[in-house]
C-alpha positions as CSV (number, residue, x, y, z in Angstrom):
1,X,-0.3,-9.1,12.9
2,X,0.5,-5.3,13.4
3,X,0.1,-2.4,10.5
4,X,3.7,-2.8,10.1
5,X,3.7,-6.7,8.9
6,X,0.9,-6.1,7.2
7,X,1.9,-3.5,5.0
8,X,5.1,-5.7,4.4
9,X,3.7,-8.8,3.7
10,X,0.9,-6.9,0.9
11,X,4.3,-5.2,-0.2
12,X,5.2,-8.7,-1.0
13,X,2.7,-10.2,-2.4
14,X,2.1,-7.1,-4.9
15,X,5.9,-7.4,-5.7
16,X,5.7,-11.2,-6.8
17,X,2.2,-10.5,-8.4
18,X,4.6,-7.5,-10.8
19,X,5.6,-10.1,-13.2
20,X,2.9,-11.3,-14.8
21,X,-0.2,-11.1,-13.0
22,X,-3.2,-9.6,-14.8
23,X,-3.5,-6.1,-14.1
24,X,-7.1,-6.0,-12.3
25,X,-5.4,-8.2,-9.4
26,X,-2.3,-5.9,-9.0
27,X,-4.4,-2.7,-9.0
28,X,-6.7,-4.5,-6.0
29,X,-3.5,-5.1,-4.1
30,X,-1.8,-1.8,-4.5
31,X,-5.5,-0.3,-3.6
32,X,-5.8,-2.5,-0.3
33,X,-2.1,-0.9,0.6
34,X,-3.4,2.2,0.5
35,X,-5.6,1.8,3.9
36,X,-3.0,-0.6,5.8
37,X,0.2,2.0,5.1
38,X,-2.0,5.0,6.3
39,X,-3.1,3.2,9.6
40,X,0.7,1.9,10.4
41,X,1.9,5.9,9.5
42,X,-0.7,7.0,12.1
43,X,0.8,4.9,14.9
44,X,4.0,5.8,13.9
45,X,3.5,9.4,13.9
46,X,6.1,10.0,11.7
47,X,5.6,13.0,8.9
48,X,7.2,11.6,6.6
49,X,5.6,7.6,6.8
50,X,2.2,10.4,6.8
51,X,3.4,12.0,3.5
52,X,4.2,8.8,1.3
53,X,1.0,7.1,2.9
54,X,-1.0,10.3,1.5
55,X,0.8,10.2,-2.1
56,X,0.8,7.0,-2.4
57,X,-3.1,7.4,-1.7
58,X,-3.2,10.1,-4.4
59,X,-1.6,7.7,-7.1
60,X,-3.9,5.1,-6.1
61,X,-6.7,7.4,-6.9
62,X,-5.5,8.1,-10.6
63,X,-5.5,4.7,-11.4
64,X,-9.2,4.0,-12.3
């Protein structure tokens, strides 16, 4: 599996875990995303799949 299908297939999971899961699992899902997203924007070399990988890294970081 490649960074891309990985970052899809934890976009899914955390997407079906939105309604209803207890917040502790979502919060590990959206943190493991984190990692994944920045390693497929790397090989993409794209600025802008670099910026959201690095904000979304920043909003994953507020949510202790």
């Amino acid at each position: 599996m490649d960074e891309a299908e990985r970052v899809l297939a934890r976009l899914r999971r955390i997407e079906g875990l939105r309604a209803g899961a207890p917040p502790s699992l979502l919060l590990a899902e959206l943190r493991a995303l984190v990692p994944e997203a920045e390693r497929w924007a790397r090989r993409e070399g794209d600025a802008r799949a670099k910026a959201a990988a690095t904000k979304l890294r920043e909003e994953a970081e507020g949510m202790r």
